[in-house]
C-alpha positions in Angstrom: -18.5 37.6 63.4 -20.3 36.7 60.4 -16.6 36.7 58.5 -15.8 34.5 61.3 -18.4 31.6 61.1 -17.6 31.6 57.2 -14.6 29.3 57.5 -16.7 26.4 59.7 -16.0 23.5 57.9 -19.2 20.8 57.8 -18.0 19.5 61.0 -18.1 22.4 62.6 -21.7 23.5 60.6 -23.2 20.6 62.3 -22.1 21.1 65.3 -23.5 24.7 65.6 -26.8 23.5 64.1 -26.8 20.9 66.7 -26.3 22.8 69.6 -29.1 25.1 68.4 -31.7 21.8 67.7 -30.6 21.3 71.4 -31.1 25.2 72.3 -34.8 24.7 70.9 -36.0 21.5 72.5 -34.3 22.4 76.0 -37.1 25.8 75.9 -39.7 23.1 74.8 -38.7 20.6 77.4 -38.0 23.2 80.0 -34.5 21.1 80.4 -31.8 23.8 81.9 -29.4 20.9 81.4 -30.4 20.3 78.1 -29.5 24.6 77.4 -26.0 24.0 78.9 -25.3 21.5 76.8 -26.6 23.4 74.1 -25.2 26.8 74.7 -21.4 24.5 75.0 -22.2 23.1 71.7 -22.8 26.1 69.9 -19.8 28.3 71.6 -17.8 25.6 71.3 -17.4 26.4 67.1 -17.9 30.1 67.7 -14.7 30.1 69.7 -12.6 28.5 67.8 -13.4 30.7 64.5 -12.8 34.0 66.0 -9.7 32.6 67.3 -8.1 30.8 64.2 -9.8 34.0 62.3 -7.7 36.4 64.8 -4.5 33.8 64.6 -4.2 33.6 60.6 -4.1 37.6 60.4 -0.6 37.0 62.0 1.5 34.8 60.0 3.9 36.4 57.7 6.1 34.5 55.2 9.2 35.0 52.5 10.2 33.1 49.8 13.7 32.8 47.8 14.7 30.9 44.9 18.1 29.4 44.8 19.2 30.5 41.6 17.0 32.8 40.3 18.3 30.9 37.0 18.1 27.3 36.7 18.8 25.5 33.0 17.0 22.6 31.8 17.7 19.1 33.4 19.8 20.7 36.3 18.4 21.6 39.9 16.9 24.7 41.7 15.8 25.2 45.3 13.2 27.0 46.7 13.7 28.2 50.3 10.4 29.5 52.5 10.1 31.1 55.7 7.3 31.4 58.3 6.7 33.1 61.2 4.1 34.7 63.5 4.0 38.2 64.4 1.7 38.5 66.9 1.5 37.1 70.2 -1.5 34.9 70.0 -0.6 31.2 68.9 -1.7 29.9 65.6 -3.6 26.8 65.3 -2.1 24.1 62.5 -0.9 25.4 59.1 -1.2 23.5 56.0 1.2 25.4 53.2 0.9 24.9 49.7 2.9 26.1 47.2 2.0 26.6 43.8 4.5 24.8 41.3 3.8 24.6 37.3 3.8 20.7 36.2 7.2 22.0 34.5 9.1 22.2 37.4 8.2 19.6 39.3 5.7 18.0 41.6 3.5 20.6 44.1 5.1 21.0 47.6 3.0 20.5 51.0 4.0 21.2 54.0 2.2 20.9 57.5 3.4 22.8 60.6 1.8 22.1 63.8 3.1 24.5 66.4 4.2 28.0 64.6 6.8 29.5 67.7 6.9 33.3 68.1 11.0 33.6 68.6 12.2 32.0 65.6 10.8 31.7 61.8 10.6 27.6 60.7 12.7 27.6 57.4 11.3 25.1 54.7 12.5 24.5 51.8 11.9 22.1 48.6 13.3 21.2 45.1 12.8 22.3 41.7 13.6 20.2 38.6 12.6 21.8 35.6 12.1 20.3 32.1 10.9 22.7 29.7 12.5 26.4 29.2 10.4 29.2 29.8 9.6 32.0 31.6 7.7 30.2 35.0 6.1 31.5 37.8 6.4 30.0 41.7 3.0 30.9 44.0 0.8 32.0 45.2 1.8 30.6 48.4 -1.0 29.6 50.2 -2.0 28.8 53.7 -4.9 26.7 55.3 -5.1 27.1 59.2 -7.3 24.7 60.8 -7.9 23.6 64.3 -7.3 20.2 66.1 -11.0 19.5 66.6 -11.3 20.0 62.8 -14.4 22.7 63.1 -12.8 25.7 61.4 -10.1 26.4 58.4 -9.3 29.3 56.7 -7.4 30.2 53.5 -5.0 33.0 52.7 -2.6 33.8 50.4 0.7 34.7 52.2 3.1 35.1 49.6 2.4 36.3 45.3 4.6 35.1 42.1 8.1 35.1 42.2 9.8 34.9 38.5 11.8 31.8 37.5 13.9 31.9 34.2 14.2 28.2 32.9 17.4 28.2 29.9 17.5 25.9 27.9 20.2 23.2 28.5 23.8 24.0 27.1 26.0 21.1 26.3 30.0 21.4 26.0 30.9 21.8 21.9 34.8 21.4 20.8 36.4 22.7 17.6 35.5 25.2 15.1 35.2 24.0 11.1 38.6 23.3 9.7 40.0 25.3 7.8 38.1 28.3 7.5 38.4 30.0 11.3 35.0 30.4 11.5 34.1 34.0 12.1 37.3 35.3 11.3 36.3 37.4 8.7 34.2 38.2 5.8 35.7 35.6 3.5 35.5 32.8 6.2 39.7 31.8 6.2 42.1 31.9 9.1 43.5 35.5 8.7 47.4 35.8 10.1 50.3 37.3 9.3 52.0 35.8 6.4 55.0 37.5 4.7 56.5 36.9 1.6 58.2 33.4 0.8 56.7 32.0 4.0 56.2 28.4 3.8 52.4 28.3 5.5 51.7 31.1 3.8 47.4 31.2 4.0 45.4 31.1 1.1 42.1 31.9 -0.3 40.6 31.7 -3.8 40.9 34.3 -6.2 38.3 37.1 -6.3 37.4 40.0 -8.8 39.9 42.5 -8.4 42.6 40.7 -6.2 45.6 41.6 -7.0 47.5 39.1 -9.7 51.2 39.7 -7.8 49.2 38.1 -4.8 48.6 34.5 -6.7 50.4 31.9 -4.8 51.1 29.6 -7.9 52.0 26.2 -5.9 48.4 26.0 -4.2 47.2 27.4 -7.5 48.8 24.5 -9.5 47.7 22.1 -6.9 44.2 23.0 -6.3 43.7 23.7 -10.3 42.3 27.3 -9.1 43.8 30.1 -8.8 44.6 31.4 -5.0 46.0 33.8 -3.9 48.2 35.1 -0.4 46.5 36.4 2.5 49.1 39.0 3.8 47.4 41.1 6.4 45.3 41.1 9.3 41.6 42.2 8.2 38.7 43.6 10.9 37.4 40.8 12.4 33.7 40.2 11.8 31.3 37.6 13.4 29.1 34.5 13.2 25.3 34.6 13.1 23.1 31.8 14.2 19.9 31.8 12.7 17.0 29.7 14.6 14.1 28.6 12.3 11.3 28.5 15.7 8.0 27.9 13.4 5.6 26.0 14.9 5.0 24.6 11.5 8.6 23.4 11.0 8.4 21.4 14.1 6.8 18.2 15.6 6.2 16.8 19.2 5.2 18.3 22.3 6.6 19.2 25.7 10.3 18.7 26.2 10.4 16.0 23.5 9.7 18.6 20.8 11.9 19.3 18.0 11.8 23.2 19.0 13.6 22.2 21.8 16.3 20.6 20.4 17.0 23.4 18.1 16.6 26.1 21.0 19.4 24.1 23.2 21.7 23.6 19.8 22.0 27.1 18.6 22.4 27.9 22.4 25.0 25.7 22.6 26.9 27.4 19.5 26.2 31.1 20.3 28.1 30.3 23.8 30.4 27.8 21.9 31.5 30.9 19.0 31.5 33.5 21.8 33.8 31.7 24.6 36.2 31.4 21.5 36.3 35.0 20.6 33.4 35.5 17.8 31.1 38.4 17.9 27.5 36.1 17.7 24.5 37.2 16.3 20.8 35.2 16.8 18.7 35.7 14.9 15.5 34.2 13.7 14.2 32.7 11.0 13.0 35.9 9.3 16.4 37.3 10.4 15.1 40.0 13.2 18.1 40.0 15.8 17.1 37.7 19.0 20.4 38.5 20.8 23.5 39.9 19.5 26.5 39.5 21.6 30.4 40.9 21.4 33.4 39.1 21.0 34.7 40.3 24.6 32.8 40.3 28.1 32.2 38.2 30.8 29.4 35.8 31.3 26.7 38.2 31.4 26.8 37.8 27.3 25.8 34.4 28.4 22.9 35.3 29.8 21.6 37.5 27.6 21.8 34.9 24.6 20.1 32.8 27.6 17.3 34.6 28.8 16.2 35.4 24.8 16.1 31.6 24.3 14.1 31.5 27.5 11.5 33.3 26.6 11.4 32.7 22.8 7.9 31.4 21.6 7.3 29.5 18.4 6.3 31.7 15.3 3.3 31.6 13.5 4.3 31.9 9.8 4.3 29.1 7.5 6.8 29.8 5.6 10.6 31.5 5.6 10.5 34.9 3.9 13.7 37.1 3.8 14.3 40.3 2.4 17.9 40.3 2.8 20.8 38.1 4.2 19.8 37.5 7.7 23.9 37.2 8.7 24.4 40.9 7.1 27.4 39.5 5.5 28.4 37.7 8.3 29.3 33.4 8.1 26.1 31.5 9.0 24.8 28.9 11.0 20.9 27.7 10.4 19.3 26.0 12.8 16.5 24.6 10.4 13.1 22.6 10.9 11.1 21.1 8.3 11.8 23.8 4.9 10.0 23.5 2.0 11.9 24.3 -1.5 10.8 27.7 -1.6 12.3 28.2 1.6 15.5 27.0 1.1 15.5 28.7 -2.2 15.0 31.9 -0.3 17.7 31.2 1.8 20.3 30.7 -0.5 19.2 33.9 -2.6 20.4 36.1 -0.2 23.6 34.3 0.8 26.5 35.1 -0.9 28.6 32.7 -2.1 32.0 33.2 -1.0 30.4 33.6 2.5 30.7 30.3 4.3 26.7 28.8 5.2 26.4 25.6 7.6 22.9 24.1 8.4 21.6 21.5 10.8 18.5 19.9 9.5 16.2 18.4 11.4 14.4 15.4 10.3 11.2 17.0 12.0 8.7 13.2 12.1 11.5 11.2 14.2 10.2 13.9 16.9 6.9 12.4 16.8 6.2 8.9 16.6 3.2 7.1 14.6 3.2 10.0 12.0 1.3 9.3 8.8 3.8 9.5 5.9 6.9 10.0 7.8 9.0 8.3 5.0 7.3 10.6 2.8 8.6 13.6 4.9 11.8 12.0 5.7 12.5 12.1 2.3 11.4 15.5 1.6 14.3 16.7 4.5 16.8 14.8 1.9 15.7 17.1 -0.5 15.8 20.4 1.1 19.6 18.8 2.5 20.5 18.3 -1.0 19.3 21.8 -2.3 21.4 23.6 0.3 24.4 21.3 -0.5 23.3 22.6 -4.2 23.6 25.7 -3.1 27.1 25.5 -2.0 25.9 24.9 2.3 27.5 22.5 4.4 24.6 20.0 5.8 23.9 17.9 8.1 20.9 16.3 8.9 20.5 15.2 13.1 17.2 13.1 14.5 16.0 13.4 18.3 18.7 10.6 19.1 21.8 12.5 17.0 24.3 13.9 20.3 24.3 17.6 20.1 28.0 17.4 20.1 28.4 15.0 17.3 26.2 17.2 15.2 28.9 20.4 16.2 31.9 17.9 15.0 30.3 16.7 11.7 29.0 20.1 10.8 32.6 21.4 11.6 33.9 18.8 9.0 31.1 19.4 6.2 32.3 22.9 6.4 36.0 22.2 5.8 37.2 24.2 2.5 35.0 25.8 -0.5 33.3 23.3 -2.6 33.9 19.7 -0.6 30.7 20.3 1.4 30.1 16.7 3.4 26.6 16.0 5.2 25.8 14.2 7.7 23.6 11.3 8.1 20.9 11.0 11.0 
């Protein structure tokens, strides 16, 4: 009982304490009127919280989401079902469910009559912003009463687990002239016999055979080339992902992070739908997804659901021990890098071994920040020390289209040595 009288709302509190200020004065009066009214007033609120309190133990609900992954800027739906199990109505149920600002605006719903044949389907949309791992619930219910003397609260349905990827957008082309993840020296490799006029060619190496020299691209490049005759194992592309919270500026879905997080997902499923074995890793080169060459789109979602829940890192600086593609051709995703950074990058990178980098001009991600010439012009530098280095650069701002970074990137690495950047 006690349980009971604990959901009175005030309306219903001062209705009981009424009807017992009435109880009192009818015995002081001696008015048996009076202690009928009374003795109405008070069972009146009594009543109706042992029956909502009986009613709300006899709702039951379900909840599905529609899919269970949704990407970035696209659509979800959340479908919710309600019914009562017992045969004793259920006064009016207000439903809330609880949505993260992420994914939208919180849903309310209000069901006046709950019937005890059928379950009332509800449902409501989800547009999320911001990748992550998000949770939907509790769902929770309020049953009150028409008179408005009684509510309760209960929590009908827990969590359910929502995987928010970040947004992929469509790339074209791969860089000219190279067949980007071909192989470990970064050209197209095909079959090319002897006296075959588009024979492929690469530059000379220590310990290439001399009867291999093709002398007209030799003569014409003013280095020596030579043939590529066979077919060699086919290697890979890794993306590397530089997620510091230090290299990056803004907040929310406006921040630089996210940008970088949808580009290199937009590579990794760009190299792999072509046929490259892809590789993420991060900016300390530990493997964030590694997928193969062949498979269906469950590769997808593996390179998906790591993005997903990737968090930003806490070092300030990049540190590597060894080349974070392991040989492989490499694609930087890059934030703001100091000089020793991208002096520590191009230690371990080989040179013969093709290296592409977007940079990201970090202060056009947040606006009104002190010395942003100063720092734009630092991300000139650390563009023209990988360009140094031998990379192919390009720099991209929070307006530069994803796609037009691929196709310039694709162009800056075009052949060994003519490295072109990009402008913001």
């Amino acid at each position: 009982m006690l349980r009971a009288l604990s959901g009175l709302t005030t309306r219903g509190r001062c209705l009981l304490a009424a009807g017992l200020a009435a109880a009192a004065c009818s015995f002081v009066l001696n008015e048996r009127d009076l202690l009928r009214v009374a003795v109405f007033v008070v069972a009146l609120p009594v009543l109706v919280a042992v029956f909502i309190s009986a009613s709300r133990l006899r709702i039951g609900a379900a909840r599905s989401l529609h899919p269970e992954r949704v990407s970035v800027g696209s659509t979800g739906e959340v479908q919710l079902e309600l019914w009562r199990s017992g045969r004793l109505p259920a006064g009016e149920v207000l439903l809330e469910d609880g949505v993260p600002y992420a994914l939208g605006a919180r849903p309310r719903f209000v069901v006046e009559r709950l019937p005890h044949d059928r379950r009332v389907a509800l449902r409501y949309p989800l547009q999320p912003v911001l990748r992550g791992i998000q949770q939907v619930g509790p769902l929770r219910a309020t049953i009150t009463d028409p008179f408005g003397l009684c509510e309760f609260e209960r929590e009908l349905i827990a969590h359910s687990r929502l995987v928010v990827v970040p947004q992929v957008f469509p790339l074209w082309g791969l860089p000219s002239g190279a067949g980007i993840g071909a192989g470990d020296d970064g050209t197209i490799r095909l079959h090319a016999g002897q006296g075959e006029p588009d024979v492929i060619v690469r530059q000379y190496r220590m310990g290439d055979d001399l009867r291999k020299v093709h002398w007209r691209s030799t003569a014409r490049r003013d280095e020596i080339m030579v043939r590529v005759e066979e077919r060699p194992w086919r290697g890979g592309t890794t993306v590397l992902l530089d997620h510091r919270a230090a290299a990056h500026h803004g907040a929310g879905p406006a921040a630089s992070l996210e940008w970088a997080v949808s580009f290199a997902a937009s590579v990794a499923l760009h190299l792999r739908r072509s046929g490259h074995h892809v590789r993420l890793v991060g900016e300390h080169g530990a493997t964030i997804a590694d997928t193969p060459a062949e498979g269906g789109d469950h590769y997808d979602h593996v390179v998906l659901d790591a993005l997903a829940a990737l968090q930003p890192a806490h070092q300030r600086d990049i540190t590597l021990g060894h080349d974070p593609a392991e040989g492989q051709e490499l694609v930087a995703v890059l934030g703001t890098v100091s000089a020793e950074s991208v002096h520590e990058l191009a230690r371990f990178r080989p040179r013969g071994i093709r290296s592409l980098a977007v940079l990201l001009d970090t202060p056009g991600w947040s606006a009104g920040v002190n010395g942003s010439q100063q720092r734009s012009a630092a991300t000139e530098d650390a563009a023209e020390l990988l360009r140094a280095a031998g990379w192919g650069v390009v720099v991209a701002g929070p307006a530069s289209p994803m796609p037009q970074v691929w196709s310039e990137l694709c162009r800056a690495g075009a052949g060994r040595g003519t490295l072109i950047g990009g402008a913001r």
